[in-house]
C-alpha positions in Angstrom: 0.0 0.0 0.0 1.2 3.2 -0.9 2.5 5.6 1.8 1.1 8.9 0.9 3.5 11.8 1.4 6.4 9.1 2.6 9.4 10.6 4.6 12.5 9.3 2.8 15.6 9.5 5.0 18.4 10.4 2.3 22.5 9.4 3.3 24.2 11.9 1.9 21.6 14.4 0.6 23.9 17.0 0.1 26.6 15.1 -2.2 26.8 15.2 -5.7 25.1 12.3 -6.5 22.2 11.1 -3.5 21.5 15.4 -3.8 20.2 14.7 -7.1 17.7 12.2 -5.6 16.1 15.1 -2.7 14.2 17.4 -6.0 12.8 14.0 -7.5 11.3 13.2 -4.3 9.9 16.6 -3.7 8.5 16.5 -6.9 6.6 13.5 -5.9 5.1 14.8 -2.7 7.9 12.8 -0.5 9.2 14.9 2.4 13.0 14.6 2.8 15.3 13.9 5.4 18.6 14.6 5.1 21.2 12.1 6.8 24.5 14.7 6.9 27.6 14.2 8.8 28.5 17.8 9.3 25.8 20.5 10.4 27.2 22.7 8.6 25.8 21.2 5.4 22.3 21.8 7.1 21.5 24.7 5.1 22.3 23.3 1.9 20.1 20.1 2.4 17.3 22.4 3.5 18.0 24.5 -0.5 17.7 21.4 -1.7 14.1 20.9 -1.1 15.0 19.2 2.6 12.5 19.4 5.2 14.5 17.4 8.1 17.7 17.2 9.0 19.2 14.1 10.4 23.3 14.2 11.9 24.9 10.9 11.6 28.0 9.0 10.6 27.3 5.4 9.2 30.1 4.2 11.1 27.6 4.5 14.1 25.2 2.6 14.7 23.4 4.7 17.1 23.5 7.8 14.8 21.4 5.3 12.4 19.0 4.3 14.4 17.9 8.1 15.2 18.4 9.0 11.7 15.5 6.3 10.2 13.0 6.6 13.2 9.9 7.5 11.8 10.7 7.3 8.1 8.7 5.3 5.3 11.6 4.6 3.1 15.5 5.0 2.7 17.8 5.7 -0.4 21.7 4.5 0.2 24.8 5.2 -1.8 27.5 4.5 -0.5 30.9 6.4 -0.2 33.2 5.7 -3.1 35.7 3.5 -2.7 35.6 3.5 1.0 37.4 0.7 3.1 35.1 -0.3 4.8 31.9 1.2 2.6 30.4 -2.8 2.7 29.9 -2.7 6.4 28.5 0.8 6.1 25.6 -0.5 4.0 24.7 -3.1 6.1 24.7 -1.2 9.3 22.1 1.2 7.2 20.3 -1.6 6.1 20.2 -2.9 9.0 19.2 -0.2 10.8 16.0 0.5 8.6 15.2 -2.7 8.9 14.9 -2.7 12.7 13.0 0.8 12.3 10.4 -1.2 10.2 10.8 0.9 7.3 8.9 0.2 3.9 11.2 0.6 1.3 15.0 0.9 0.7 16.5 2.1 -2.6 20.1 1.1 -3.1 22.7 2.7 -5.3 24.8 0.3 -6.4 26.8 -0.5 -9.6 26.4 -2.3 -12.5 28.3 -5.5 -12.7 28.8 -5.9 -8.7 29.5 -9.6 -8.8 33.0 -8.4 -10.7 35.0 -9.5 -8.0 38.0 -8.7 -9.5 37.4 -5.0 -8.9 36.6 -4.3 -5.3 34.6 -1.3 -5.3 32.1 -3.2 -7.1 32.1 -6.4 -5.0 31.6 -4.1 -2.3 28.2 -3.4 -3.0 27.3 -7.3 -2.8 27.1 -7.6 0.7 24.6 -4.5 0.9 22.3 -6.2 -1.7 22.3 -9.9 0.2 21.4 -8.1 3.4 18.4 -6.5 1.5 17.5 -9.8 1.0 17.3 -11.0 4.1 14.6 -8.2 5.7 11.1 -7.3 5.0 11.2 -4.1 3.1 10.3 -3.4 -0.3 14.2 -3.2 -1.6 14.8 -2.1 -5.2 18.5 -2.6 -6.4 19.9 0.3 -8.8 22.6 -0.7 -10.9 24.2 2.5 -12.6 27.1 2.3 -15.4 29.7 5.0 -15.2 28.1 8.5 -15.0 28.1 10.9 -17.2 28.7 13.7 -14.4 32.2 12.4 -14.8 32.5 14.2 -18.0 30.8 17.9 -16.5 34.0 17.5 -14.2 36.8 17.4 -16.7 34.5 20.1 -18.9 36.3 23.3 -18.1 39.5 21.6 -19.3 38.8 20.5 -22.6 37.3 23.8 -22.8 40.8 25.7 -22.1 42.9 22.7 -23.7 40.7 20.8 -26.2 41.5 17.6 -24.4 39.6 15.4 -22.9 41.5 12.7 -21.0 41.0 9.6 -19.0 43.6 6.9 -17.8 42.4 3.9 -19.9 42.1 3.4 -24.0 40.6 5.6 -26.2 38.7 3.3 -27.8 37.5 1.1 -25.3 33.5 1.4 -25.5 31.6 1.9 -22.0 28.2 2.1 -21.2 27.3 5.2 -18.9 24.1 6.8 -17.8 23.2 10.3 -16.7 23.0 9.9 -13.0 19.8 12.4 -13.2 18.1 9.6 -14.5 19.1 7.4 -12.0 17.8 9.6 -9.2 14.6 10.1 -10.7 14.2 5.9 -10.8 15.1 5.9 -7.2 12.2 8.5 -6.3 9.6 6.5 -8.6 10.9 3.2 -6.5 10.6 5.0 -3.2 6.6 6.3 -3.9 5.4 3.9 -6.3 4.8 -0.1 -5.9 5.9 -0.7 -9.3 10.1 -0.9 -9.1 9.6 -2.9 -6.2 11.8 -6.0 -5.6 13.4 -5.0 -8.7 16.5 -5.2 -9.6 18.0 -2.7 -12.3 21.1 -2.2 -14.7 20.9 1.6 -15.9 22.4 2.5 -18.3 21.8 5.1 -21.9 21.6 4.1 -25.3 25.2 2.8 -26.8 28.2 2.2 -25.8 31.0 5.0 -26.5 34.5 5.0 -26.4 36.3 8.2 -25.8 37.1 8.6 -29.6 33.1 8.9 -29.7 33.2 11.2 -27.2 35.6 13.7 -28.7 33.9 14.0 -32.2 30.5 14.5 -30.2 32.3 17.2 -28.4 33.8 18.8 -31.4 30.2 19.4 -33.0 29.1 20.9 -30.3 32.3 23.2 -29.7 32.9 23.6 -33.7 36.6 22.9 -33.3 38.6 19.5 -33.1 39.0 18.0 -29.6 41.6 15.2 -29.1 41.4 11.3 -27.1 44.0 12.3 -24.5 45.6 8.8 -22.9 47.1 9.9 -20.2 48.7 7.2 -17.8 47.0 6.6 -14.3 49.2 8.8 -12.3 49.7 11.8 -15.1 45.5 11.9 -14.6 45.2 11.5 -11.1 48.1 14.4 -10.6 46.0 16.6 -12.4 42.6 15.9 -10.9 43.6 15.8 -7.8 40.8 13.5 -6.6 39.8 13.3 -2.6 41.3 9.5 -2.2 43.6 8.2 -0.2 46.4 5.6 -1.4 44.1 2.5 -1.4 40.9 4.4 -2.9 43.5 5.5 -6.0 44.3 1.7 -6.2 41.4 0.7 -6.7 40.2 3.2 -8.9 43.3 2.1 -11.0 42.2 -0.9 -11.5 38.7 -0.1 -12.4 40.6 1.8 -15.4 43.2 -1.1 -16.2 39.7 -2.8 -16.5 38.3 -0.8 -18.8 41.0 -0.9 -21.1 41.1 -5.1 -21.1 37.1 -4.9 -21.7 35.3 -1.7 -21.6 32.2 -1.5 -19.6 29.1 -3.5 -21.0 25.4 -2.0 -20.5 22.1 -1.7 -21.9 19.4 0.3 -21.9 15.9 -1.9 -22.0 15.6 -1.4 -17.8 16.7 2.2 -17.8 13.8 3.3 -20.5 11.3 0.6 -19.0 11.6 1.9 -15.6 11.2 5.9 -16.5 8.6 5.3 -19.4 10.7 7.2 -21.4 13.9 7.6 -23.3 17.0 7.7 -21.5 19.0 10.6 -21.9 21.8 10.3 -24.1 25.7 10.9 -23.9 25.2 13.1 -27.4 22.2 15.5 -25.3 24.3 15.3 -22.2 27.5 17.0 -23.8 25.1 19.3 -25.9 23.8 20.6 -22.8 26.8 20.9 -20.8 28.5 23.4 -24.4 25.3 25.3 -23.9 25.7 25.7 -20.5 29.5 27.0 -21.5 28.2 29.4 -23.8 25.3 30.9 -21.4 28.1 31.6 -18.8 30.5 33.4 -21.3 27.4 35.4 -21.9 26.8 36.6 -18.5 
C-alpha cells in the first residue's frame, strides 16, 4: 500500500550524486530527510528541497537508528571506494530494517559480482542483506556517470582535451545519473520498481574517440582522445582519495581498457517510461551551458 507523502531518510543528501535524488522526491510529494555528517551542510540540504535534517555517521550505529525513526523509506549510496563502505551498508540496512521501514533504494553498480574490482564487489554484501529483511528493496545498478564528463569540462574547454587513464577506444556504457535519481524516487513512492533489480544505463556504448567527435560538433573545433597514464590523470585531478581508494580506482581503469564497460538500456527506459537521456544530449547541454556563462 502506498505511503502517501512518505518521509524518505536520504544518506548523503547534500553530495553530488544522492543530492540529485532530494528534487525527484519533492516532486513527488515525499518529504526529505537529510542524513549529513556535518551540520554545517544543514543549510544546503534544506536548499535542496530538505525538510528534516538528520546528523549521523554510518560508522555508528546509534547515529542510524535516530536517523531512520519515523521514516517510510531510505535511499543509500554509499561512499566511493571506501574501506570499509560494505559494512557501512549493512549497518544502514540494518538499521531501517529494525525501524520497520517500507522501502530501501540502493545505489549500487552495475556489474557488482565483478570481483576482481573491489569497489564493485563491495556493493554485494549490501544487496544480500536486503534480502534478508522485510522491506520493499529495489537494487539500482548505474554504469559509469556521465557527471564524470561535467567534471573534466572546463578543461577541454581551455585545452581541447579530454582525458581519462584507460584506451581511447574502449566502449563503456554510462548513464546520466539524473536519470538514475529520478528511478530511485519513482521506486521509493510507487509499488511498481519494487523488488526489482535494475542495470541503468543510456543508449550505446562509446569509447572516448566517440566522445571527442561529439564534443567537437558541439564546440565547432577539433577535440583530441587524450591517454594519459594513471598517475599523469590523477596528478591533475587531484581527486579526494587516499592511497588505497587510487588503487582501486586504478584498477577499475586497467579494467576498462582489457574490456570496456558492457550495459544496456531496455531497464533504464522501462523503468522511467521514457527515453533515456543520451551521452550526445548530455555534452550538448553541458556546451550550452559554457556558452550561457561566457554570456553573463
Amino acid at each position: 500500500m502506498r505511503t502517501p507523502n512518505p518521509t524518505v531518510l536520504v544518506v548523503g543528501a547534500t553530495g553530488r550524486f544522492a543530492g540529485l535524488v532530494v528534487p525527484q522526491l519533492i516532486r513527488r510529494n515525499a518529504n526529505v530527510r537529510a542524513l549529513i555528517r556535518d551540520s554545517a551542510d544543514a543549510e544546503k540540504a534544506r536548499k535542496l528541497g530538505a525538510s528534516e535534517v538528520a546528523i549521523g555517521d554510518l560508522r555508528n550505529r546509534q547515529s542510524l537508528e535516530s536517523a531512520v525513526d519515523g521514516v517510510d523509506g531510505v535511499f543509500h549510496i554509499g561512499p566511493a571506494f571506501a574501506l570499509d563502505e560494505a559494512a557501512m551498508g549493512v549497518a544502514m540496512v540494518e538499521a531501517a530494517a529494525r525501524a520497520g521501514v517500507q522501502k530501501f533504494v540502493f545505489s549500487s553498480v552495475i556489474q557488482p559480482t565483478n570481483t576482481t574490482l573491489k569497489n564493485h564487489a563491495s556493493k554485494v554484501p549490501v544487496e544480500d542483506a536486503l534480502y534478508s529483511t522485510n522491506m520493499e528493496y529495489t537494487i539500482l545498478h548505474p554504469a559509469n556517470f556521465m557527471q564524470n564528463i561535467s567534471a573534466a569540462w572546463p578543461s577541454v574547454v581551455e585545452h581541447g582535451v579530454f582525458s581519462e587513464p584507460f584506451l581511447k577506444t574502449a566502449k563503456l556504457a554510462r548513464v546520466d545519473y539524473r536519470d538514475v535519481a529520478e528511478v530511485a524516487a519513482i521506486a521509493l513512492t510507487e509499488e511498481r520498481l519494487s523488488y526489482a533489480t535494475l542495470d541503468l544505463c543510456a543508449d550505446g556504448m562509446h569509447s572516448r574517440e566517440d566522445i571527442v567527435s561529439m564534443m567537437a560538433d558541439e564546440l565547432g573545433h577539433p577535440i583530441t582522445a587524450g591517454e594519459p597514464t594513471f598517475d599523469e590523470w590523477a596528478a591533475n585531478t587531484r581527486l579526494p582519495y587516499d592511497d588505497h581508494q587510487m588503487q582501486l580506482l586504478a584498477k577499475v581503469h586497467g579494467h576498462y581498457t582489457k574490456y570496456g564497460l558492457g550495459g544496456n538500456s531496455l531497464a533504464l527506459r522501462a523503468a522511467l517510461g521514457r527515453e533515456p537521456r543520451s551521452l550526445p544530449s548530455f555534452i550538448r547541454e553541458l556546451a550550452q551551458q559554457h556558452v550561457t556563462s561566457r554570456s553573463q
